[in-house]
C-alpha angles and dihedrals in degrees: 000000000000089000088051092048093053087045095059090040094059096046083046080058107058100045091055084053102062095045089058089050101038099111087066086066102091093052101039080060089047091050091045090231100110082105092050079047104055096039088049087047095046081047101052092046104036076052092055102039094045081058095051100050097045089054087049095055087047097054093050092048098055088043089050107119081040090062095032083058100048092042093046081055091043088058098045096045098048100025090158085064104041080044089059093044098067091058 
């Protein structure tokens, strides 16, 4: 579900990024460079978001047993609702 999140965010991205530089358009396509664009911008986010992926995973897997805790409590404590997750 992370992995999902930082997908979206970084298609969110990229579509905020080129609104905000949409009045370079006109001359990317002039200068013949709108393909050199769009590769160095997929670049530079799938870069980024690569990096930050790979730091969220880490940081679940060293709080682990943390998280395997509160969700073991969470469970015990709303078993209705962890019943209705594993539909």
């Amino acid at each position: 579900m992370y992995l999902d999140h930082v997908k979206e965010a970084q298609t969110k991205l990229k579509t905020e990024v080129y609104q905000h530089l949409h009045e370079w358009t006109d001359l990317n396509r002039e200068l013949t460079v709108e393909d050199i664009m769009e590769k160095w911008l997929d670049t530079v986010l799938s870069d980024k978001f690569t990096d930050l992926s790979l730091a969220g995973l880490k940081l679940m897997t060293d709080n682990a047993d943390i998280l395997k805790t509160a969700d073991d409590n969470w469970r015990r404590k709303f078993p209705e609702l962890a019943a209705a997750q594993l539909d």
